[in-house]
N, C-alpha and C positions, 0 to 999 in steps of 0.2 A: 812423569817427567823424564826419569832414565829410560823409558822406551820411544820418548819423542827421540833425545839425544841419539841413541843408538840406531834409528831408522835415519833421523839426516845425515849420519855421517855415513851409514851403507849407501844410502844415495849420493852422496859425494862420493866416494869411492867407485858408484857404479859411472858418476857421470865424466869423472876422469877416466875410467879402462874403456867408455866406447865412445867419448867424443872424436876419434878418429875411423869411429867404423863403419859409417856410410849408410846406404842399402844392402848391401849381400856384403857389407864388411870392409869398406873402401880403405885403401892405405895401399899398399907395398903389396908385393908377390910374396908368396910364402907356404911355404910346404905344414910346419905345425902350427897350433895355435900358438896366433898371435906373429906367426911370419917365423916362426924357428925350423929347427930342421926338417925336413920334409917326410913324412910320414908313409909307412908302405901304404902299397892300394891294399885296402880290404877284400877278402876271398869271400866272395859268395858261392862260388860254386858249391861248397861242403857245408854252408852255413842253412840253418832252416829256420826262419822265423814266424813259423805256425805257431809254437808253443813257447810259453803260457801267453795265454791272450794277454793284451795289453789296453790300458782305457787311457783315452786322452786327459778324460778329467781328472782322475786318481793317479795317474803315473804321468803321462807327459807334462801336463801345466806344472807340475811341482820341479821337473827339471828345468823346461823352460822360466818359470821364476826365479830360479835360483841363480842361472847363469845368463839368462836373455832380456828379462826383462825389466830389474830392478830400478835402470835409471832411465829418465827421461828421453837423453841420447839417445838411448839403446831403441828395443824393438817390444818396448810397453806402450806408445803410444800409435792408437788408430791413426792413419789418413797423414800421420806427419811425415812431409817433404822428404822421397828418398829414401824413407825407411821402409822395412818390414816390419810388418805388426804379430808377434807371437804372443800378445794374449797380455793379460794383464798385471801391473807388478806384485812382485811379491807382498805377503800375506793380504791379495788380495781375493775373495773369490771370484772368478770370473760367472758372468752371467751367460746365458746361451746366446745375447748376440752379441759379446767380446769374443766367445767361441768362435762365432759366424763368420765373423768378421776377420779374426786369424786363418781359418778354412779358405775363406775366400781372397786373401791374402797370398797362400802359398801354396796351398793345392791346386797343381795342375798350370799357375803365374811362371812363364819366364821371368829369370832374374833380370837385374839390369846388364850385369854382363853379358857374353855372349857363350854362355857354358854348353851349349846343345843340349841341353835337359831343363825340366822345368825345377821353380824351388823342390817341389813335393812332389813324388809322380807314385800316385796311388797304387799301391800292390809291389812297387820297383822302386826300392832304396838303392840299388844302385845306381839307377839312372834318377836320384834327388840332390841336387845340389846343396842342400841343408845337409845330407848325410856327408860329403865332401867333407863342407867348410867345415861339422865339428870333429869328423876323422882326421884333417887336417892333408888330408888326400889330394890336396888341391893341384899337384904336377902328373896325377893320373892320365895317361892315353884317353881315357873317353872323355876326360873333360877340353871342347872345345878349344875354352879361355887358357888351357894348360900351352901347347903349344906357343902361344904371343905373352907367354906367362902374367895373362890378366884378370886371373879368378880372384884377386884381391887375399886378404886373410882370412885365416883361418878363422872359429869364432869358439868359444867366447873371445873376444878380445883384450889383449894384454892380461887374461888370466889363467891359472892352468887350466890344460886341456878337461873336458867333463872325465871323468871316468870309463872304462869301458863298458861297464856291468851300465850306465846311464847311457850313455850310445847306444847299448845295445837295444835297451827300450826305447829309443826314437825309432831306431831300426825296425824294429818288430811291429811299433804301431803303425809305419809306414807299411811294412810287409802285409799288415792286415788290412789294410786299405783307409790308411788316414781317417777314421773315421769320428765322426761325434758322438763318441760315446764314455 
């Protein structure tokens, strides 16, 4: 019973911090998560994301559940109106076609904005729009939408930013080329 209680009120929490956050995070212009101060652009040039390998299903789903996907709102649920789908909610396991179906979601999909790069661009986090909204990079020169300041917010929304050392593995598993593994 205290684990029902405890999961519906994280899901009330989750479905307060993203019912304002669209497809790619709809709301206001905004430099940090959640539309706060705006954040330096990220250095790749010195940055190397060969190492340590990174797995989608051991390392990324468990970030993405933790901050993407928990509430209904947010970007757990396939095929719903305007959303992205990163997979499924927390303490859930995802199956290989919740996997699929996130892949095919954001690898290689323009956003709805108009950012000049795709959500996910296999092998190039920098040119992913997912890396942007959770660097919070969103007034960067290469981003399009930056210019007409319409890349929306940052993500998570309305919560702290992920962490870097947790960036960094989006990064990486992007760097190694999105893969299903």
């Amino acid at each position: 019973m205290r684990w029902i209680l405890i999961l519906t009120s994280l899901a009330a929490v989750g479905l307060v911090a993203c019912e304002d956050g669209g497809e790619d995070g709809a709301g206001g212009a905004g430099g940090g998560a959640g539309g706060g101060t705006p954040a330096a652009c990220f250095d790749y040039g010195s940055w190397d994301g060969s190492a340590p390998a990174v797995s989608l299903r051991t390392d990324v789903v468990p970030i993405l559940q933790g901050s993407c996907t928990f509430g209904t709102s947010c970007h757990g649920v396939p095929g719903a109106a305007g959303s992205v789908y990163l997979g499924p909610s927390a303490a859930t396991t995802p199956t290989d076609e919740q996997l699929a179906a996130m892949l095919a979601d954001t690898v290689g999909v323009e956003p709805r904005v108009e950012a000049g790069m795709p959500r996910i661009s296999a092998g190039d986090p920098s040119q992913s729009f997912l890396m942007h909204k959770v660097d919070g990079t969103l007034s960067c020169g290469d981003l399009a939408c930056a210019a007409t300041e319409s890349c929306q917010d940052a993500m998570p929304l309305n919560q702290e930013p992920l962490s870097a050392e947790k960036r960094d593995i989006l990064r990486r598993w992007i760097a190694q080329g999105a893969q299903d593994n």
